[in-house]
C-alpha positions as CSV (number, residue, x, y, z in Angstrom):
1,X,-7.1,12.7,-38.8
2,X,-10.4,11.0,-37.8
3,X,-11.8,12.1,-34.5
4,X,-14.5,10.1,-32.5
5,X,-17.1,11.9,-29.8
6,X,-19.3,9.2,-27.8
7,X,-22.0,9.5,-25.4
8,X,-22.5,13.4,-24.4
9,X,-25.7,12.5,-22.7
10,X,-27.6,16.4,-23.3
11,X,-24.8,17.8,-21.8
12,X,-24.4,21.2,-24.0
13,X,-21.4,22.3,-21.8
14,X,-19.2,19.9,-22.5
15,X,-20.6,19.2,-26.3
16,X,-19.7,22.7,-26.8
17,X,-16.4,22.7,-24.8
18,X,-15.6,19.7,-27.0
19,X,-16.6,21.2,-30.6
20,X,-14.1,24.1,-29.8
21,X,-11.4,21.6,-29.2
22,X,-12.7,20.0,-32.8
23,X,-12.4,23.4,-34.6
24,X,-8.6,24.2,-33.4
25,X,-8.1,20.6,-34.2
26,X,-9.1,20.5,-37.8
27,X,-9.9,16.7,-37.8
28,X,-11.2,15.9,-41.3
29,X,-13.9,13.6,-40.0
30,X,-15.7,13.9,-36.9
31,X,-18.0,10.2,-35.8
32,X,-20.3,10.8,-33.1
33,X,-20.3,6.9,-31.6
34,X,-24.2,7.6,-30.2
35,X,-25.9,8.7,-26.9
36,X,-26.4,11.8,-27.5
37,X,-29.2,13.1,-25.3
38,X,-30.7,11.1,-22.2
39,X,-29.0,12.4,-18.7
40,X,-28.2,15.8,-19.1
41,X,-30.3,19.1,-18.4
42,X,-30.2,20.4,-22.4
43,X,-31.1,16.8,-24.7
44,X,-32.6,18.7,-27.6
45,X,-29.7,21.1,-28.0
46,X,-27.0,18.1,-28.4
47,X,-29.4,16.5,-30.8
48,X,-29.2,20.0,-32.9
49,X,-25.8,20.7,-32.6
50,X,-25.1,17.4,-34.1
51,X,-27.4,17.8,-36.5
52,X,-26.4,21.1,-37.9
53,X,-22.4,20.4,-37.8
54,X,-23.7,17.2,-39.7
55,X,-21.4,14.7,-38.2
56,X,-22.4,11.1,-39.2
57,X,-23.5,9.6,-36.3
58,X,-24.5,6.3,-34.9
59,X,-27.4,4.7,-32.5
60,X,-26.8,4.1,-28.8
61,X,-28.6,2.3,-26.5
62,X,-30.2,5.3,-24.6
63,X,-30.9,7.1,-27.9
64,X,-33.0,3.8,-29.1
65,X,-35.0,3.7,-25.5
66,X,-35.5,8.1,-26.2
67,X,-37.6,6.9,-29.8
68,X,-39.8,4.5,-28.2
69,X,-40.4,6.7,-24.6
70,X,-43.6,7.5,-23.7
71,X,-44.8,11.2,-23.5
72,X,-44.8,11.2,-19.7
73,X,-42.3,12.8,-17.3
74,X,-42.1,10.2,-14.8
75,X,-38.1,9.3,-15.5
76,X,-35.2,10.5,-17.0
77,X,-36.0,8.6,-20.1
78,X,-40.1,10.1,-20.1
79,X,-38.5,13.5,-19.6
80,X,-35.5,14.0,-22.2
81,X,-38.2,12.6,-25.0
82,X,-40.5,15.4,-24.0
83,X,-37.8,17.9,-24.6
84,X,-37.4,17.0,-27.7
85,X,-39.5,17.4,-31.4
86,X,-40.9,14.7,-33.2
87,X,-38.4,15.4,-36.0
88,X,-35.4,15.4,-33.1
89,X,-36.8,11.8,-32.1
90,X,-37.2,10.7,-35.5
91,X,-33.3,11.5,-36.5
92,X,-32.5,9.3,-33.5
93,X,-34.5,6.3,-34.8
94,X,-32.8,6.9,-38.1
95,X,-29.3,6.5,-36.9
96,X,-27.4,3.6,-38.5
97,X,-26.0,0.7,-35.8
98,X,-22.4,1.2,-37.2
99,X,-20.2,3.4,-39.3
100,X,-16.9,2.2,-41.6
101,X,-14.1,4.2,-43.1
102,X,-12.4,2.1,-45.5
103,X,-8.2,2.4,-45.6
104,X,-5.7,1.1,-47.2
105,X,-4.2,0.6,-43.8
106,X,-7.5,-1.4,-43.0
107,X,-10.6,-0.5,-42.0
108,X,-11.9,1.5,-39.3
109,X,-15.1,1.0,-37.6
110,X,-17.4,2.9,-34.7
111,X,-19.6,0.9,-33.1
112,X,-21.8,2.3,-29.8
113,X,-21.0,-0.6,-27.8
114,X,-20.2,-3.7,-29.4
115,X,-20.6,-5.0,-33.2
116,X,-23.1,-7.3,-32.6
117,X,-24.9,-5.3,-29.5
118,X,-25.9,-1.9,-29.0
119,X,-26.2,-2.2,-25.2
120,X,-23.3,-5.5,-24.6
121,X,-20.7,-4.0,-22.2
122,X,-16.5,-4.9,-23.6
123,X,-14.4,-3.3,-20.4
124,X,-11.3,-2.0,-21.0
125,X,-9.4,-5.4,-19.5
126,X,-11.9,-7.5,-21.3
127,X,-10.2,-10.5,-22.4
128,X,-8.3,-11.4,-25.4
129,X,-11.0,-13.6,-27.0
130,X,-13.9,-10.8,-26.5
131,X,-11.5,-8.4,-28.5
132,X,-10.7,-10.9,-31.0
133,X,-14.7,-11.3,-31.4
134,X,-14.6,-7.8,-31.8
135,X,-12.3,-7.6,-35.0
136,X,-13.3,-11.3,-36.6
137,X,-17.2,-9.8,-36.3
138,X,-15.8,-6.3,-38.4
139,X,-13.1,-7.2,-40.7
140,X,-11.7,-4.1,-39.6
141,X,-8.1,-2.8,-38.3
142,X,-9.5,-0.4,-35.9
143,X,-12.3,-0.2,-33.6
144,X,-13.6,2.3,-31.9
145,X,-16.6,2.3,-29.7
146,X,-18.2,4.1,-26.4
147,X,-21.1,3.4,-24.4
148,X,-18.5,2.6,-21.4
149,X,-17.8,5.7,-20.6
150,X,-13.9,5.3,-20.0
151,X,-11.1,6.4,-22.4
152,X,-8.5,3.7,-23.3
153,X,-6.3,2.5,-25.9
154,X,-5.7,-1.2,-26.5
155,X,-3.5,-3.1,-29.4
156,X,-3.9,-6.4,-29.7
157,X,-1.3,-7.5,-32.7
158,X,-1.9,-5.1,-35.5
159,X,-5.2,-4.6,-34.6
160,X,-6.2,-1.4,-32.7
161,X,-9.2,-1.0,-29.8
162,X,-10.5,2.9,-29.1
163,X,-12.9,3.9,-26.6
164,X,-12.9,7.8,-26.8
165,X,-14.9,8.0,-23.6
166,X,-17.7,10.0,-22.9
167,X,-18.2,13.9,-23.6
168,X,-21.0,14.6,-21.3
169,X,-20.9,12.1,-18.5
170,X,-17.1,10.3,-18.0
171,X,-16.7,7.4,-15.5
172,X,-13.3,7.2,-15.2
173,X,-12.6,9.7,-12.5
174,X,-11.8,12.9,-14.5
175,X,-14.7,15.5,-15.2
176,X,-13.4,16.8,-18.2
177,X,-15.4,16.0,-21.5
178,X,-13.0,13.0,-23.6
179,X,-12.7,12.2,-27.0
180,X,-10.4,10.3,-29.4
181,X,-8.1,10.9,-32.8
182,X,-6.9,8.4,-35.5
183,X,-4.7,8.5,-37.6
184,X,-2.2,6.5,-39.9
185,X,0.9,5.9,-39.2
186,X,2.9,4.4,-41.7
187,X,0.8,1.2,-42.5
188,X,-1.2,0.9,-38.9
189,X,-3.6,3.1,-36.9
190,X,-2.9,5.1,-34.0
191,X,-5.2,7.0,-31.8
192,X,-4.9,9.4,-28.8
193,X,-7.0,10.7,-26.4
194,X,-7.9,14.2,-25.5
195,X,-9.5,15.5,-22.3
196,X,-11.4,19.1,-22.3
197,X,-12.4,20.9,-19.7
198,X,-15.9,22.9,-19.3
199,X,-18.1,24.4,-16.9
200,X,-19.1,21.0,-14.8
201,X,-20.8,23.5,-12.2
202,X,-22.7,25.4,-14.7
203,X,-24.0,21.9,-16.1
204,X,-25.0,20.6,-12.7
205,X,-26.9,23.7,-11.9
206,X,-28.6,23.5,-14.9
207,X,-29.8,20.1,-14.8
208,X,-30.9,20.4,-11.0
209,X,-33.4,23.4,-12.5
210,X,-34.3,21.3,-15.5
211,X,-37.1,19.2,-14.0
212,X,-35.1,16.0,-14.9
213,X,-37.0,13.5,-12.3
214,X,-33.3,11.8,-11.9
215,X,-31.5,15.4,-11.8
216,X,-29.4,14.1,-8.6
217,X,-28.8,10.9,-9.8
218,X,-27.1,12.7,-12.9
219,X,-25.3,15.4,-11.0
220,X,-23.9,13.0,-8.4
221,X,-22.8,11.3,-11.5
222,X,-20.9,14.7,-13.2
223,X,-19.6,15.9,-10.0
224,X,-18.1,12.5,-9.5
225,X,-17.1,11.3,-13.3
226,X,-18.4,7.4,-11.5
227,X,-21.4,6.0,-11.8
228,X,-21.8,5.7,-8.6
């Protein structure tokens, strides 16, 4: 059993919440599909919880803007990077764009976003060429990617489509941290989803006390798993 974390967005609550889950679990691979600091009230502690458990993980759209940020506090983006050391900032900019797992079963493949983007948006009822795109660009039998922040599961033939959703910050209405399995079954992949719930209040009250210039915008954004 593979499992797949994506986009927990400095949120140590749910990261930790999540890793918990992962240790009852026993998964014998844990892929961390990228985002791992901007938005939430604790960046630099995600970072090194990653870092330490030594999960492979992969480059995200907001952890490429966090390497190139200025050292100013005048946004979200100016504010996590100031959190965070040179060597934290130089682990992000290291990240590769994609990770594989070869099978027998066929490959499988984490991506952030897409395989040829690390910021293009595929929504869950994307169309059927999009997805198509999506294995012909990979050569792989399973996909799984984040950056979307909504848990699904798609099959399109034998092929199989994973977004695990987001740990620190979902969109889909539900609060509670997500993450994905995989597994083979037989001669195909299979996947479930897992939700986990943690301390959303502590996590708002921190980040309102963190001196995030967008703390609002964030917790508006936990309290109501939307991005709206």
């Amino acid at each position: 059993m593979i499992a797949v974390i994506s986009d927990i967005h400095g949120n140590l609550w749910a990261l930790e919440a999540v890793l918990q889950d992962l240790d009852r679990l026993g998964p014998s691979q844990v892929i961390v599909a990228g985002d791992l600091a901007l938005g939430g009230p604790r960046p630099a502690e995600c970072v090194e919880f990653v870092r330490r458990r030594g999960y492979p993980a992969i480059r995200g759209n907001t952890d490429e803007w966090l390497t190139s940020a200025p050292d100013s506090v005048t946004d979200a983006i100016g504010w996590a990077a100031t959190q965070m050391s040179d060597a934290d900032r130089r682990y992000l900019a290291g990240l590769p764009f994609l990770w594989r797992i070869p099978h027998g079963a066929g490959d499988l493949v984490v991506v952030h976003a897409t395989p040829w983007s690390i910021s293009d948006v595929v929504p869950p009822d994307a169309p059927e060429p999009v997805i198509r795109r999506v294995f012909a660009d990979t050569a792989a039998a399973a996909v799984a990617y984040g950056h979307i922040h909504i848990a699904y599961v798609r099959e399109l033939g034998d092929k199989l489509l994973v977004n695990p959703g987001s740990v620190g910050l979902p969109f889909d209405g539900d609060q509670r941290a997500s993450y994905a399995t995989l597994s083979v079954e037989g001669d195909r992949w299979r996947a479930a989803l897992r939700r986990v719930q943690y301390d959303t209040a502590a996590a708002i009250e921190a980040l309102r006390g963190s001196g995030n210039p967008e703390a609002e915008r964030f917790a508006r954004r936990l309290q109501q798993a939307s991005t709206r």
